[in-house]
C-alpha positions in Angstrom: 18.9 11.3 -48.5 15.6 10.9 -46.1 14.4 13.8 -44.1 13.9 13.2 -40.7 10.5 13.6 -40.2 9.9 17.0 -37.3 8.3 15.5 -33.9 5.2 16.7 -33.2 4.5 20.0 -31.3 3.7 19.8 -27.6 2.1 22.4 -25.7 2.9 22.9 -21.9 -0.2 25.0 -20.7 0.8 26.5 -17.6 -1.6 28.4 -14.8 -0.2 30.8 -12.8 -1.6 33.6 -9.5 0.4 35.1 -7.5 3.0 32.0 -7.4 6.0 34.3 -8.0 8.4 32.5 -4.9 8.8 29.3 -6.7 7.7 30.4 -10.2 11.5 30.5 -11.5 12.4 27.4 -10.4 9.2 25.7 -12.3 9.8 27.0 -15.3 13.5 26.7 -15.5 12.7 22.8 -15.5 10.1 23.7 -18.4 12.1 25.9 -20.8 14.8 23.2 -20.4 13.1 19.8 -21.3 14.9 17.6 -23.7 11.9 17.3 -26.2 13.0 19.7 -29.1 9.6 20.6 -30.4 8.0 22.8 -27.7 5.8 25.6 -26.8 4.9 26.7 -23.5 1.4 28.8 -23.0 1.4 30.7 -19.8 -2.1 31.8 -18.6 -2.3 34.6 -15.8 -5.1 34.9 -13.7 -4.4 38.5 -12.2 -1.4 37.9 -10.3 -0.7 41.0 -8.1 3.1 39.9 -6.6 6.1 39.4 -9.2 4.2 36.6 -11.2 3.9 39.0 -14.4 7.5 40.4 -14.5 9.0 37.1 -14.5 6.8 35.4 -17.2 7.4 38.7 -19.0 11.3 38.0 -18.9 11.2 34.4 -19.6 9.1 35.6 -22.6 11.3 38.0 -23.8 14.5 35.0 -23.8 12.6 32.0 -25.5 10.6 32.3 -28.6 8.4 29.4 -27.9 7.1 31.2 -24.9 4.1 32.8 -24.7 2.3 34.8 -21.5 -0.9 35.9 -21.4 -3.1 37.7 -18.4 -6.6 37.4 -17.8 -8.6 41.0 -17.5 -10.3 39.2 -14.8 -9.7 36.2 -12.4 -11.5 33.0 -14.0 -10.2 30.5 -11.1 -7.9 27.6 -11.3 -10.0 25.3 -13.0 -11.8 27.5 -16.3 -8.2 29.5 -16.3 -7.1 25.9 -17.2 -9.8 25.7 -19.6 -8.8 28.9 -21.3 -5.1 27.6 -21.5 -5.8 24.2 -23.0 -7.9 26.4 -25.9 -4.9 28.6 -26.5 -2.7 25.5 -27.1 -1.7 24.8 -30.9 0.0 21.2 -30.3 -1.2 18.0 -30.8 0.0 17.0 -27.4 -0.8 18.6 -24.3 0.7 18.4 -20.7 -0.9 20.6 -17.7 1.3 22.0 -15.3 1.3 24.0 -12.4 3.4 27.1 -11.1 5.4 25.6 -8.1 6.4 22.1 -8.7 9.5 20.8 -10.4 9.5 18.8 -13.5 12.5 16.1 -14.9 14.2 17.6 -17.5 13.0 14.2 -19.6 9.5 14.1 -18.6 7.7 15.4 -21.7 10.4 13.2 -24.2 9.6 10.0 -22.1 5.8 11.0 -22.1 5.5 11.0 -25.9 7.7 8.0 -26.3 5.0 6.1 -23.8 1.5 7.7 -25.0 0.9 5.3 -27.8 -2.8 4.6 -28.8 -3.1 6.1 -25.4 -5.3 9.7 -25.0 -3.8 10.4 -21.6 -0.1 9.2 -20.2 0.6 10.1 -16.9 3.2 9.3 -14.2 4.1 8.6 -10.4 5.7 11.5 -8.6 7.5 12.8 -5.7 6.3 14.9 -2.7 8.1 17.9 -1.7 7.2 20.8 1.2 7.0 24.4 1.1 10.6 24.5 1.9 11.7 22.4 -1.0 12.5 19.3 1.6 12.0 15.9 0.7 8.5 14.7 2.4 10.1 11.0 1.3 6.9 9.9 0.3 5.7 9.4 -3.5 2.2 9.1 -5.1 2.3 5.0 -5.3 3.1 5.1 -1.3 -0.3 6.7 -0.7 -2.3 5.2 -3.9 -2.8 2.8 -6.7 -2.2 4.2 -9.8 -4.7 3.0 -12.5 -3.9 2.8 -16.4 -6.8 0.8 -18.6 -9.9 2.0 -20.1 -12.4 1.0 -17.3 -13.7 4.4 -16.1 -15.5 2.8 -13.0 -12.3 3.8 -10.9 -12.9 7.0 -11.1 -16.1 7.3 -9.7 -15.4 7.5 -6.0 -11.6 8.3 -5.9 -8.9 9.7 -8.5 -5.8 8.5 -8.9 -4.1 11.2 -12.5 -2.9 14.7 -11.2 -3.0 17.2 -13.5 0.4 18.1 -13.3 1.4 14.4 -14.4 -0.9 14.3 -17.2 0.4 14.1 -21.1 -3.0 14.4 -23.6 -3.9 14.1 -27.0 -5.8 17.3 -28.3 -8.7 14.6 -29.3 -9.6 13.9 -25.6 -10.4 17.9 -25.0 -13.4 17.1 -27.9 -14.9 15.1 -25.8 -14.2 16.9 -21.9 -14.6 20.6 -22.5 -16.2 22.3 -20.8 -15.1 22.1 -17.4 -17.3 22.8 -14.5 -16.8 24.8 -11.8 -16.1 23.1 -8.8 -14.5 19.8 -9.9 -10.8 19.9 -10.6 -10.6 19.0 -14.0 -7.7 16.4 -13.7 -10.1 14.2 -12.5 -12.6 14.8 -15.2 -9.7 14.2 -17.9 -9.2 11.1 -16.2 -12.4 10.0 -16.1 -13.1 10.9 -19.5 -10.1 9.1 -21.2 -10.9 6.2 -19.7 -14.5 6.1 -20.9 -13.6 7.5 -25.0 -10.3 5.8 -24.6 -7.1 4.8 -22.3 -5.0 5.9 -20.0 -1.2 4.9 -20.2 1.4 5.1 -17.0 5.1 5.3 -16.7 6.1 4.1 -13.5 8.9 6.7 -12.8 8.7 9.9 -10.6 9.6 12.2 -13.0 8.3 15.4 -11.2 9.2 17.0 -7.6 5.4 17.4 -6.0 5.1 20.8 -3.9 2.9 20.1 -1.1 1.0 23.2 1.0 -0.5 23.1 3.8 -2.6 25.2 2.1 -3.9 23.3 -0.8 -7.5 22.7 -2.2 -5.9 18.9 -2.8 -4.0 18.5 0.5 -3.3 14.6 -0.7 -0.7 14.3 2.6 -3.5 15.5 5.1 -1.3 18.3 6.0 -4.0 20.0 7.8 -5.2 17.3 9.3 -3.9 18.5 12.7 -5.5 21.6 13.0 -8.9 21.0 11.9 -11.7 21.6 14.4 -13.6 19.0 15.5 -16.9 21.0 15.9 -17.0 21.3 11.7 -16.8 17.3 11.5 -20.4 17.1 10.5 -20.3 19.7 8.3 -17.4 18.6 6.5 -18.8 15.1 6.3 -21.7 16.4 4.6 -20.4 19.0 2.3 -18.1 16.2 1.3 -21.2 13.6 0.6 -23.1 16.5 -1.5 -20.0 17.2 -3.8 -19.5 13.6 -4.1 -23.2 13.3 -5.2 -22.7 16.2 -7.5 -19.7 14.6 -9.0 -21.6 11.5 -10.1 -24.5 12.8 -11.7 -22.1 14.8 -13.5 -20.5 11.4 -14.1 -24.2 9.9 -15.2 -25.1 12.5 -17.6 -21.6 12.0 -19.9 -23.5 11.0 -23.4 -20.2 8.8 -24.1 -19.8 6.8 -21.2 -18.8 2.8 -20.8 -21.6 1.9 -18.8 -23.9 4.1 -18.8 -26.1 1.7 -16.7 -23.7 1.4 -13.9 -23.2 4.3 -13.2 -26.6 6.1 -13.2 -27.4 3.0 -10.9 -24.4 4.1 -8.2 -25.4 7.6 -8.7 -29.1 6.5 -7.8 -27.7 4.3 -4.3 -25.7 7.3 -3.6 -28.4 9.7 -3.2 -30.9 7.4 -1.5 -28.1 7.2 0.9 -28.1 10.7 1.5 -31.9 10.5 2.5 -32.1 7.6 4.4 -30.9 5.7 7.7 -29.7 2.8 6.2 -28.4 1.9 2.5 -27.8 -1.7 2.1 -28.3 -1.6 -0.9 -25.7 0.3 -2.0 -22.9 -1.1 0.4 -23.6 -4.5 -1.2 -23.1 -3.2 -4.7 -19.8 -1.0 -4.0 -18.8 -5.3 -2.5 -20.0 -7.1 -5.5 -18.0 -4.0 -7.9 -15.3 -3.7 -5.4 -12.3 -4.5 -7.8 -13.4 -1.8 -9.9 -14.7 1.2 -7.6 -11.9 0.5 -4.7 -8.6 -0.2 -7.2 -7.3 3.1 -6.3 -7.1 3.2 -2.5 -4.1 1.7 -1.3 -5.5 -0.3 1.7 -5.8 -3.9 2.4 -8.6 -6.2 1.6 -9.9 -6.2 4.8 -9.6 -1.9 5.2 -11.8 -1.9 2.3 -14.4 -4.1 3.6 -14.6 -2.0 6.7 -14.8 0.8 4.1 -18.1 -1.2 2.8 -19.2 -2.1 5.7 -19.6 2.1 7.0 -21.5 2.7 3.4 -24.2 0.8 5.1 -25.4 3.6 7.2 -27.0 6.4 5.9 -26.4 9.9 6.2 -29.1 10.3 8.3 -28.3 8.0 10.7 -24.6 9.6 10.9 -26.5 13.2 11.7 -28.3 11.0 14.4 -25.1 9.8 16.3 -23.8 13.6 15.6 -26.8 14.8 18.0 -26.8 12.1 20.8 -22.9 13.1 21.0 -23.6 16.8 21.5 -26.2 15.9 24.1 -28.6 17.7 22.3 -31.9 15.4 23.8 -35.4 15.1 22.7 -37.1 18.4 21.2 -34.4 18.3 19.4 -34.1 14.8 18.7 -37.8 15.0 17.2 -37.8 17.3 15.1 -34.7 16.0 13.5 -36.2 12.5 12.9 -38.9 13.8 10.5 -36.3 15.2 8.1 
């Protein structure tokens, strides 16, 4: 008689603070997945509601479950890394305190990863109050599977809570660095050491918060202040200029040439009034850097078309609309 041979292990890492009102409900749907060869890691970063007692309890029922707490707080992203290092399967899948997962989704995640380093799927957006924002991922962006990392350069497309990896990719993508999310580094990675697989279902329940770092909805869109607008624009162009150096200086990348070459546009851009240049190459490479955003070709032109102008031209317009005149006006211009 032939033994069946075991499946292999899979490690859910999970990161938890303070996330005890919807904690239950999460990991009911993880304790309860279909796949028979489990183990769940649960990584505490200091929680002061009921977080702790309940991962204690649902430690104390199921032998493949294992909580740990920090001594300190790390932050989302290195509490992640700690997690992923704690791990013992082969297979890992990220996921996060307050969403709600399909009961099939790791079993149909290892039956799709293949060759694959990273599988990941389309999911489905729910409030703060459990109700159905009738909206998934695919509504709001193109979801990418390949190997051409170029995607990720200017936009993401893998949430870490969808994400299935192979312990291999983590060789080449640890460590994380503070103050990227580290989805979007997998991502990137993968694609550049590997590929990226999809599975067009929505197999988890999304929890949106008005909250969020991510905020993919715009749920605060409303009540933002108007008076930050510069501010934000330019915080947001700084972090997206630290993001691809960090993107240039990966030993293992595609094309290594590209991208230094987009990160070099990018940051004349931030210096200058006008960047031709650069708008003309995000046009010629538009297939590859704009696949993710789900607008129309002529939204993405007009996309383009704004790259043209420089940051200090935008800073410019900024000052003739709060009436701020010349003095000002001079000084500004030798920047």
């Amino acid at each position: 008689m032939q033994i069946k041979k075991p499946q292999p292990l899979v490690s859910i890492a999970v990161c938890t603070y303070n996330g005890g009102k919807y904690l239950t409900r999460q990991l009911d749907t993880l304790v309860n997945q279909t796949y028979p060869n489990l183990e769940i890691v649960v990584l505490d970063d200091g929680s002061t509601d009921t977080t702790w007692g309940i991962l204690k309890e649902y430690e104390s029922n199921y032998t493949f479950f294992t909580a740990i707490q920090n001594p300190e707080n790390l932050g989302y992203v290195k509490n992640f890394e700690k997690a992923l290092g704690i791990c013992n399967g082969d297979y890992i899948a990220l996921s996060d305190q307050d969403d709600l997962w399909a009961l099939d989704k790791i079993e149909k995640q290892m039956a799709a990863i293949g060759d694959h380093l990273l599988v990941y799927h389309d999911s489905h957006f729910i409030d703060e109050k459990d109700e159905d924002l009738e909206k998934g991922m695919t509504d709001i962006i193109n979801l990418y599977h390949g190997s051409d990392p170029e995607p990720f350069l200017l936009f993401n497309c893998v949430s870490g809570h969808s994400m299935l990896i192979k312990r291999e990719l983590l060789d080449y993508a640890l460590p994380f660095q503070k103050g990227y999310f580290h989805d979007h580094w997998l991502a990137y990675v993968a694609a550049n050491v590997g590929s990226i697989g999809y599975i067009d279902e929505r197999l988890v329940h999304y929890r949106q918060h008005t909250e969020s770092n991510t905020d993919i909805l715009n749920l605060r869109k409303k009540n933002r202040n108007k008076r930050y607008h510069s501010n934000r624009d330019i915080n947001k162009l700084q972090k997206e200029l630290s993001w691809l150096k960090m993107c240039a200086s990966y030993p293992n990348n595609r094309d290594s040439k590209l991208v230094k070459k987009l990160t070099k546009m990018f940051e004349n851009r931030m210096s200058s009034f006008i960047s031709i240049d650069y708008a003309m190459y995000l046009f010629k490479n538009r297939d590859r850097f704009l696949c993710i955003p789900k607008k129309s070709a002529a939204s993405k032109n007009t996309f383009i078309y704004k790259q043209i102008w420089g940051l200090k031209t935008k800073l410019f317009w900024d000052k003739l609309t709060q009436k701020q005149f010349l003095p000002e006006l001079r000084s500004f211009l030798h920047l």
